[in-house]
N, C-alpha and C positions, 0 to 999 in steps of 0.2 A: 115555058121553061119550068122545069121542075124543080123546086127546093128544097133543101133537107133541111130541117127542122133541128139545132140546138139550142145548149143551153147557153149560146151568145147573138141567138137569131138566127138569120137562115146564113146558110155556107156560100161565098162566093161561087158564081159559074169562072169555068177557064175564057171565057172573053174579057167578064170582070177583073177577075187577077189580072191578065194582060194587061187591061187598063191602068190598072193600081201600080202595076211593075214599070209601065212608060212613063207615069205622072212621078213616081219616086225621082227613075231616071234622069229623067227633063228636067229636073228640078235645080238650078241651079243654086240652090241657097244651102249654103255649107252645112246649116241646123235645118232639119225638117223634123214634123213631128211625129214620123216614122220612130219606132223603140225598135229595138234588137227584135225584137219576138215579130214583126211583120218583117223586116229581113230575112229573118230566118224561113218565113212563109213563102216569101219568095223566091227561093234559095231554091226550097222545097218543089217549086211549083218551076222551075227555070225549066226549058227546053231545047234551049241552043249555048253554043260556048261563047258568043257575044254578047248575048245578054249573062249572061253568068258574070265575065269581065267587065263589065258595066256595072252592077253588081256589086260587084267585088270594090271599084275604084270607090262608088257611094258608101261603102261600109269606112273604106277611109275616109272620106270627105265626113261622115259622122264622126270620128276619131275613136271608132270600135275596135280596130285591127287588132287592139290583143283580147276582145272578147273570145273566150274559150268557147261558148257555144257555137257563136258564128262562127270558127277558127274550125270547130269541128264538121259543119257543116260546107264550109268551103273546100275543107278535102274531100270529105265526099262527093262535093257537086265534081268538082275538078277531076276525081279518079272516072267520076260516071262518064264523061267524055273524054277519057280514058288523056288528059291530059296532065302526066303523073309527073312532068317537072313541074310546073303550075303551082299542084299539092305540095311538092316539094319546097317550092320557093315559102309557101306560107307556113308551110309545118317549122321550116328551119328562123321564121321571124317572132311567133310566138309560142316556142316551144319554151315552156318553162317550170319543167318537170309535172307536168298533167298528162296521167296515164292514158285519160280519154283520147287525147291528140295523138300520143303514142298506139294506140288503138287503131282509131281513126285512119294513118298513115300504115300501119299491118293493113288495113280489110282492103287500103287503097293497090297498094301494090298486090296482093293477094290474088282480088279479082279482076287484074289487069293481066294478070299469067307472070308477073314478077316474081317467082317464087323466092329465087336468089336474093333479091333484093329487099322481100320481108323479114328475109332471115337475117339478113344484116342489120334492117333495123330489129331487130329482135334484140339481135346483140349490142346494139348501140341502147337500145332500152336497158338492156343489165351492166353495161358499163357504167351507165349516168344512175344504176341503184335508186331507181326510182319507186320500183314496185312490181309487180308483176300480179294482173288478175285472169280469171277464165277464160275472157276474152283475148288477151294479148298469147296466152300458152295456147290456146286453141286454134289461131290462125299461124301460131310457128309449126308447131304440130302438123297442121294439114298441106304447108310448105313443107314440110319432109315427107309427106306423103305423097305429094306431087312429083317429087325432085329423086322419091327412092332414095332419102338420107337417112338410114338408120342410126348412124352415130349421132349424129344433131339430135335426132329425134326423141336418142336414150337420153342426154344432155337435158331437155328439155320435159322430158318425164321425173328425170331428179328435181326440175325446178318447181312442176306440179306438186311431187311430195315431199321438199322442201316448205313451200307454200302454201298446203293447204289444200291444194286442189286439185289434189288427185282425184276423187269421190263423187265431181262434179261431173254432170251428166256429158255436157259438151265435149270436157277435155277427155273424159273415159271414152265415148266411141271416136274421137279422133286416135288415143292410143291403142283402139282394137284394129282400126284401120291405117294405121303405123305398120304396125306388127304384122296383121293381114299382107299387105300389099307386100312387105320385103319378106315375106314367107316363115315367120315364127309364131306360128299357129299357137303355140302351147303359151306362150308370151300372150298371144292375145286371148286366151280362154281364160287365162289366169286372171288378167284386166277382167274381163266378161264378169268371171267370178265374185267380182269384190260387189259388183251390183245385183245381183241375185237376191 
């Protein structure tokens, strides 16, 4: 078996993780000396939706649920097996105005083909006035690019240069590719322009 060499020793094999992820599991003792950060490893490393909800229920039995890391990471796991009420159900438990999570639940719906439904949370993100960064305008962005919604799209281009980030590399070729896709060329050579 080969090993890779860091700076905390060699890197588990995926037999080892398995291991380490059934012996957490198995563990019936409400405290284990598991920390957030080997969770989250495992999180990382999950390959089935059973083990993820097992998982899941250990991260309560530690009394983590409203850690944000993990919070972020269980959407993710949850969207990857494209089980997006799941996401939903923990986004709507410890959401508590962190844009990450807000994020987190855009890139869930996003890359499940919910384009509709990121865009709602989009706007449920600017109702709750929580913030708005690159990453949150760049996944509403490219849901109006999916969905051919130029009005949302211009809406959400005001909030870029409302905010700041217009200039940013992400959200500028999602706005070339806004603009492109619904046929206003001249809209998007002008975006093109401001990066030149």
């Amino acid at each position: 078996m080969i090993r890779v060499k860091s700076g905390f020793g060699s890197l588990p094999s995926k037999t080892q993780i398995g291991f380490l992820c059934t012996t957490i599991l198995d563990d019936s003792r409400p405290q284990s000396p598991f920390l957030s950060e080997n969770l989250a490893s495992f999180l990382d490393n999950c390959s089935h939706a059973f083990s993820l909800r097992k998982l899941h229920a250990r991260i309560f039995a530690h009394g983590l649920r409203n850690n944000i890391f993990l919070g972020c990471k269980l959407l993710n796991c949850y969207s990857k097996f494209d089980l997006l009420s799941d996401s939903r159900w923990v986004f709507v438990r410890i959401v508590n105005g962190n844009l990450s999570l807000w994020n987190a639940i855009l890139v869930g719906y996003f890359r499940a083909g919910q384009f509709d439904e990121a865009l709602r949370r989009y706007v449920d993100l600017r109702r709750w006035n929580i913030g708005l960064d690159s990453g949150a305008i760049t996944f509403g962005l490219k849901s109006c690019i999916e969905l051919g919604d130029l009005g949302f799209g211009r809406g959400i281009h005001g909030d870029a240069l409302k905010s700041g980030f217009s200039s940013n590399g992400f959200v500028g070729s999602s706005l070339i590719g806004l603009y492109s896709r619904c046929g206003f060329v001249e809209d998007a050579a002008e975006v093109f322009y401001i990066y030149i």
